[in-house]
C-alpha positions in Angstrom: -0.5 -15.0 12.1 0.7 -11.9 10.1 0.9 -8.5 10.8 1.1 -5.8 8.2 2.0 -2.6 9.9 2.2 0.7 7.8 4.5 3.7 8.4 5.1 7.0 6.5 1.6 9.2 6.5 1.0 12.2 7.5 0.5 16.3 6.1 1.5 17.7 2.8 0.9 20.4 0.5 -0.6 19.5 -3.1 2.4 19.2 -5.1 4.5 16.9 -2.6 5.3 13.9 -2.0 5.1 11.1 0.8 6.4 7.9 0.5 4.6 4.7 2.6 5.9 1.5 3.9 4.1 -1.3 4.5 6.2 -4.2 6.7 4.8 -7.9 6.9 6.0 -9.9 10.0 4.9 -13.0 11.3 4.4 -17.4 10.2 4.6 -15.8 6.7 5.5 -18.6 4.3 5.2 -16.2 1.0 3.6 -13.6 -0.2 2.1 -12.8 -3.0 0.6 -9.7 -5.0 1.2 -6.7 -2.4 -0.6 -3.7 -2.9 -2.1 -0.1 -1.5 -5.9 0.7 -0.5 -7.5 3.8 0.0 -10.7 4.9 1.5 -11.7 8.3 1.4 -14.1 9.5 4.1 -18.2 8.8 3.1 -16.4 6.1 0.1 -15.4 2.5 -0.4 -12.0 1.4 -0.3 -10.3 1.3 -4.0 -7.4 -0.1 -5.1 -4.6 1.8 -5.5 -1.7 -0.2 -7.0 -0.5 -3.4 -6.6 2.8 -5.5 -7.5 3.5 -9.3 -8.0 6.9 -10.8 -6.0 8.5 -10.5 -9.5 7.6 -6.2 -9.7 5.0 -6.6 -12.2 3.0 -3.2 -11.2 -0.9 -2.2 -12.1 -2.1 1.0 -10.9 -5.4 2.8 -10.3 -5.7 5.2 -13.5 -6.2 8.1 -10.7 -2.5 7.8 -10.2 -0.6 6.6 -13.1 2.6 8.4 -13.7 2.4 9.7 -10.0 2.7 7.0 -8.0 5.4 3.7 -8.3 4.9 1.3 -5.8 7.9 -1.2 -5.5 8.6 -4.0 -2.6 11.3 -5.8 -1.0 11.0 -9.7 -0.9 13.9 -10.2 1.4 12.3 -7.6 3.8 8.4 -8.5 3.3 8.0 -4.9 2.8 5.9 -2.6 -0.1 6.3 1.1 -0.7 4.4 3.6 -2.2 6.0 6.4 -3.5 3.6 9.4 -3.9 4.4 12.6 -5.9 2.9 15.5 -7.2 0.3 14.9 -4.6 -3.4 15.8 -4.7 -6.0 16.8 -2.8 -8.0 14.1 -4.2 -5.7 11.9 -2.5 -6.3 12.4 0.9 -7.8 9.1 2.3 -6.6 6.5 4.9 -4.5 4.2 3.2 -4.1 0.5 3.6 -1.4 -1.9 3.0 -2.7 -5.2 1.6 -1.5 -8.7 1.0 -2.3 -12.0 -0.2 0.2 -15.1 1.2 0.8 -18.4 2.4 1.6 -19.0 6.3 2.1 -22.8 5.1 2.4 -24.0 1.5 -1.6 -25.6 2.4 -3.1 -22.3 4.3 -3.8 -19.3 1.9 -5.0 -16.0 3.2 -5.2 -12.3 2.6 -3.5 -9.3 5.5 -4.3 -5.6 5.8 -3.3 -3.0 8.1 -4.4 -1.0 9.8 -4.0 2.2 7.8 -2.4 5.3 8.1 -3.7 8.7 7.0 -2.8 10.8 4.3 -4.1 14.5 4.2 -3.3 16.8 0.7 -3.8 20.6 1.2 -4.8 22.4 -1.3 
C-alpha cells in the first residue's frame, strides 16, 4: 500500500506564506501526476495544482502567480509553496496522487489533510 502523509499547515496572516509537503511511502512502483486538494468547510474539494514527474505544472486560476508547486522524484515528495496568502484560502488541504504499486496495478492516494487557516 501507499501512504501519503502531509506536513507544513497551520496559522497565518493574509499576506504570508506556508509552504506544504506531501511524502509518499510504501510498494510504490511510480508515481505519476502529484497534486494539492482543498476543501473549504460547507464545499467540495477542488483542485488546486498539480505536476507531472517531468514538472509540467497546471494550477487552479484562484492561485496562479501565488502558488508553485514543485516535487522531488528521488524523495516521492510534492510541495506547495503558498504566498501572499488569502483568506479565501483557508481550507483542509490534501495531498493527491496517481501511481503504480506494480507496472499491472494502477491506483490513486490521498492524505489525510492538513489545515490551513488565513486571517484576515
Amino acid at each position: 500500500q501507499v501512504q501519503l502523509v502531509e506536513s507544513g499547515g497551520g496559522l497565518v496572516q493574509a499576506g504570508g506564506s506556508l509552504r506544504l509537503s506531501c511524502a509518499a511511502s510504501g510498494s510504490i512502483f511510480i508515481l505519476n501526476v502529484m497534486g494539492w486538494y482543498r476543501q473549504a468547510p460547507g464545499k467540495q474539494r477542488d483542485l488546486v495544482a498539480a505536476i507531472t514527474r517531468d514538472g509540467t505544472a497546471n494550477y487552479a486560476d484562484s492561485v496562479k502567480g501565488r502558488f508553485t508547486i514543485s516535487r522531488d522524484n528521488a524523495k516521492n515528495t510534492v510541495y506547495l509553496q503558498m504566498n501572499s496568502l488569502k483568506p479565501e484560502d483557508t481550507a483542509v488541504y490534501y495531498c493527491h496522487a496517481d501511481g503504480y504499486t506494480s507496472p499491472w496495478r494502477k491506483n490513486d492516494y490521498w492524505g489525510q489533510g492538513t489545515q490551513v487557516t488565513v486571517s484576515s
